[in-house]
C-alpha positions, 0 to 999 in steps of 0.5 A: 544075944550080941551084948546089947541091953534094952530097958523099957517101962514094965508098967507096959507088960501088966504079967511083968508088973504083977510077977514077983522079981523072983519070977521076973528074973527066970527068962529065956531066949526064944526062938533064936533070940527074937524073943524072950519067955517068961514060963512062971508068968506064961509070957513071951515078949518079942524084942522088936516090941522092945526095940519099936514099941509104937508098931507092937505095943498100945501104952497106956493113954495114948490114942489109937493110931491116926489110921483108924480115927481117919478110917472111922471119921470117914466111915460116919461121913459117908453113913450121915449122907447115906 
């Protein structure tokens, strides 16, 4: 809204890369501008995904977040001495 562009992979929205370009160029904003929506598709990203995709999105190959490997290493450390 304030004139800013934003480019990202559309390879991290599989309903995008599936769309035709047709279907990809109708968009709106939603909600103010926290969003935009595409209807033909039935998606809505937010564009704080855009703008930090590591806290929203999963990209492809990449592990899951160290959060969970270190909760999960010690979750089996304490199941093998219990």
């Amino acid at each position: 809204m304030d004139g800013r562009v934003v480019s990202v992979p559309v390879a991290w929205f599989p309903r995008l890369l599936e769309a035709t370009p047709k279907q990809r160029a109708d968009w709106e904003f939603i909600g103010g501008g926290i969003g935009i929506h595409w209807e033909a598709i039935d998606e809505d990203i937010s564009v704080a995904s855009l703008l930090q995709p590591e806290n929203f999105i999963r990209l492809p190959n990449e592990p899951m977040h160290p959060a969970r490997k270190r909760r999960r290493v010690k979750l089996q450390g304490q199941t093998a001495r219990g």
